[in-house]
Chimera marker file (.cmm) of the C-alpha trace (Angstrom):
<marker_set name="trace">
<marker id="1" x="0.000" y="0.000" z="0.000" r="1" g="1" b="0" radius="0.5"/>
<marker id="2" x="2.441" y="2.404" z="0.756" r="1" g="1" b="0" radius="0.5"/>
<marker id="3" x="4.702" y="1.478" z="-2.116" r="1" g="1" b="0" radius="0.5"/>
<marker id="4" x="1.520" y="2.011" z="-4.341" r="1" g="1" b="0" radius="0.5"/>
<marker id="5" x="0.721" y="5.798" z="-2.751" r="1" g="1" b="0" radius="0.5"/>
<marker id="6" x="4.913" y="6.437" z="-3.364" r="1" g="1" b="0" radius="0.5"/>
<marker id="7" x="4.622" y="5.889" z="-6.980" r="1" g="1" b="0" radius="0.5"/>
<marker id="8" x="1.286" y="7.793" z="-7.241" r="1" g="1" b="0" radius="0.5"/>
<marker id="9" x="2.721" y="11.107" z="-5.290" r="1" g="1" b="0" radius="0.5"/>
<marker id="10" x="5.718" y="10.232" z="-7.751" r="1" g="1" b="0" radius="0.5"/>
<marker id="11" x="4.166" y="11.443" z="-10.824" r="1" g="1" b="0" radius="0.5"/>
<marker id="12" x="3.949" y="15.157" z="-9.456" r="1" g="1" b="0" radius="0.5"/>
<marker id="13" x="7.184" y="16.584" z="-10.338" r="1" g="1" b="0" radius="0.5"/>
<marker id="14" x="7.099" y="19.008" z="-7.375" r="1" g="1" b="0" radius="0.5"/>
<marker id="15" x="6.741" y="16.740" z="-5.072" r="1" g="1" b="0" radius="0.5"/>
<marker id="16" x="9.400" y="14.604" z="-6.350" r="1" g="1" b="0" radius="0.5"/>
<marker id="17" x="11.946" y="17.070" z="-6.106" r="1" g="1" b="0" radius="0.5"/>
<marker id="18" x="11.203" y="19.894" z="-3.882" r="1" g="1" b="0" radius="0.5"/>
<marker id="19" x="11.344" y="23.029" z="-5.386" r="1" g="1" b="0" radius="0.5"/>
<marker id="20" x="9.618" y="24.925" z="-2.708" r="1" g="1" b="0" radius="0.5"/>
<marker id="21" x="11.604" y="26.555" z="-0.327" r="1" g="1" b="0" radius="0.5"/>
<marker id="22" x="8.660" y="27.327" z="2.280" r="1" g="1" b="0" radius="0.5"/>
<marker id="23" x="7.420" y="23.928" z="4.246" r="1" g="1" b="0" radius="0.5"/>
<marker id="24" x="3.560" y="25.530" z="3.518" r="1" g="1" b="0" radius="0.5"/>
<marker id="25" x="3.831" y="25.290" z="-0.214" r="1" g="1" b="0" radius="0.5"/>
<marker id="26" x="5.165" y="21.681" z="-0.038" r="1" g="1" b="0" radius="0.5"/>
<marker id="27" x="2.079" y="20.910" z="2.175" r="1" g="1" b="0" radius="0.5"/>
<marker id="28" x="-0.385" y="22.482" z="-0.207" r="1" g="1" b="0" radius="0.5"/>
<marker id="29" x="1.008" y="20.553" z="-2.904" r="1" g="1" b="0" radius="0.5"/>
<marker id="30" x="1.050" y="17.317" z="-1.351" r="1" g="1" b="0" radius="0.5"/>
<marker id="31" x="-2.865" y="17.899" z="-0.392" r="1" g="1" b="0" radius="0.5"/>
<marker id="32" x="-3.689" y="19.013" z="-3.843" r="1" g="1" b="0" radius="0.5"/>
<marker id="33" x="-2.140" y="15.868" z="-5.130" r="1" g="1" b="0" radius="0.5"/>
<marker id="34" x="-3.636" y="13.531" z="-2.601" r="1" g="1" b="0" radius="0.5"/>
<marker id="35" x="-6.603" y="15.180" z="-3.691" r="1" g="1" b="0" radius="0.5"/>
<marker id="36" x="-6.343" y="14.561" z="-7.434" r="1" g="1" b="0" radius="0.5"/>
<marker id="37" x="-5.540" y="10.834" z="-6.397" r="1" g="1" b="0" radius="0.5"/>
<marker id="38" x="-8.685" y="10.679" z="-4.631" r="1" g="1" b="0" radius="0.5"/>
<marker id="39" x="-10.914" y="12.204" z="-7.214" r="1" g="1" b="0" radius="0.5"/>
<marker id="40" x="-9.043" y="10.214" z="-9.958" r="1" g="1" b="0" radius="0.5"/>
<marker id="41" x="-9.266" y="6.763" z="-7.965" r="1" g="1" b="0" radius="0.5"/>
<marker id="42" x="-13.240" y="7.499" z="-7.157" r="1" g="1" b="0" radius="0.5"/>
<marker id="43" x="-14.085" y="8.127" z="-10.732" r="1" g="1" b="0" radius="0.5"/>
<marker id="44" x="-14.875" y="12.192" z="-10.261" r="1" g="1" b="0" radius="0.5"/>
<marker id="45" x="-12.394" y="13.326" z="-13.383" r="1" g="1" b="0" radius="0.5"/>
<marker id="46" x="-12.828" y="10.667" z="-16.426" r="1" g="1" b="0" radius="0.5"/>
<link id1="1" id2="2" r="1" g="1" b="0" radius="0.2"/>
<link id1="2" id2="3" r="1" g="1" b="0" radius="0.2"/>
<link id1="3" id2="4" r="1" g="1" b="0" radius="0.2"/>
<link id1="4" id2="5" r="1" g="1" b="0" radius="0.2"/>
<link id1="5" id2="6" r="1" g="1" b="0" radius="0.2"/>
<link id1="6" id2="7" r="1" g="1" b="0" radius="0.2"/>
<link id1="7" id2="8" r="1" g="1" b="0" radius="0.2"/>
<link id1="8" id2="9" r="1" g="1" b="0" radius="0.2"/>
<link id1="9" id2="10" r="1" g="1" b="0" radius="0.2"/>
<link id1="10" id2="11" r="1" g="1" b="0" radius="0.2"/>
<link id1="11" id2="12" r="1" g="1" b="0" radius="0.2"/>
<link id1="12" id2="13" r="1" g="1" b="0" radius="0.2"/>
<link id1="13" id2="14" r="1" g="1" b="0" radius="0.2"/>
<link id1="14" id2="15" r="1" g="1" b="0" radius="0.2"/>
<link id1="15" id2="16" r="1" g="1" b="0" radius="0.2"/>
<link id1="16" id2="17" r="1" g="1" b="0" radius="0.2"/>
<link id1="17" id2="18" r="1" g="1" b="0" radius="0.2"/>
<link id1="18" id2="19" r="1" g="1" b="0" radius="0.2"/>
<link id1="19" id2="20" r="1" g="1" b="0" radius="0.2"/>
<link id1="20" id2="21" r="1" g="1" b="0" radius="0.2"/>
<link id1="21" id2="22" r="1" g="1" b="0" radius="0.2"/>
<link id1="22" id2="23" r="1" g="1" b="0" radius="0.2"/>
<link id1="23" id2="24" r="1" g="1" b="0" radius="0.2"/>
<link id1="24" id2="25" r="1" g="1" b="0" radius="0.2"/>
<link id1="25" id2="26" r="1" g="1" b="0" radius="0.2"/>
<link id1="26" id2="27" r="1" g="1" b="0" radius="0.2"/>
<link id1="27" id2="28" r="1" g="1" b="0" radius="0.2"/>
<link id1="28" id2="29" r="1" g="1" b="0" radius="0.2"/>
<link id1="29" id2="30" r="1" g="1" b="0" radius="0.2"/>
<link id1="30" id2="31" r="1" g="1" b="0" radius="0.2"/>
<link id1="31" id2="32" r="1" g="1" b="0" radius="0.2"/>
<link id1="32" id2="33" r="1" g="1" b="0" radius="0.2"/>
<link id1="33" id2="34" r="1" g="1" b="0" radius="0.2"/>
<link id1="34" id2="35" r="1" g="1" b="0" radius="0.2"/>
<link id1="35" id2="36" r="1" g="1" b="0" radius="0.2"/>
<link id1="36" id2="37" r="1" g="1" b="0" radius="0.2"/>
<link id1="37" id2="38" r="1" g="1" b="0" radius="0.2"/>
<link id1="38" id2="39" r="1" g="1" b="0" radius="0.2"/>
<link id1="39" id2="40" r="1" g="1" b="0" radius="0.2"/>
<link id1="40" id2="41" r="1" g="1" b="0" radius="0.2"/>
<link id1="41" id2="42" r="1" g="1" b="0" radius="0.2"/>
<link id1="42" id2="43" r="1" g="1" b="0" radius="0.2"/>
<link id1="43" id2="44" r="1" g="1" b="0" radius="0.2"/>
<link id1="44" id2="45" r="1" g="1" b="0" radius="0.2"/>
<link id1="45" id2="46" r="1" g="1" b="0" radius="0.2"/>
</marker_set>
């Protein structure tokens, strides 16, 4: 399971290398995309 959510956040290049330099930016991302993930897995954006 964990492997699996790794290779998902993975595919967002800004999480995968941090560009931001402020820890609040990183977090937003990293909701947005476990957001997307979400909304992808359930269906909500095909």
């Amino acid at each position: 399971v964990v492997e699996r959510s790794h290779s998902w956040l993975n595919r967002f290049r800004r999480l995968l290398i941090r560009w931001e330099k402020k820890a609040e930016n990183y977090i937003a991302m990293l909701h947005f995309a476990c957001a997307w993930i979400t909304f992808r897995s359930a269906g909500l954006f095909e």
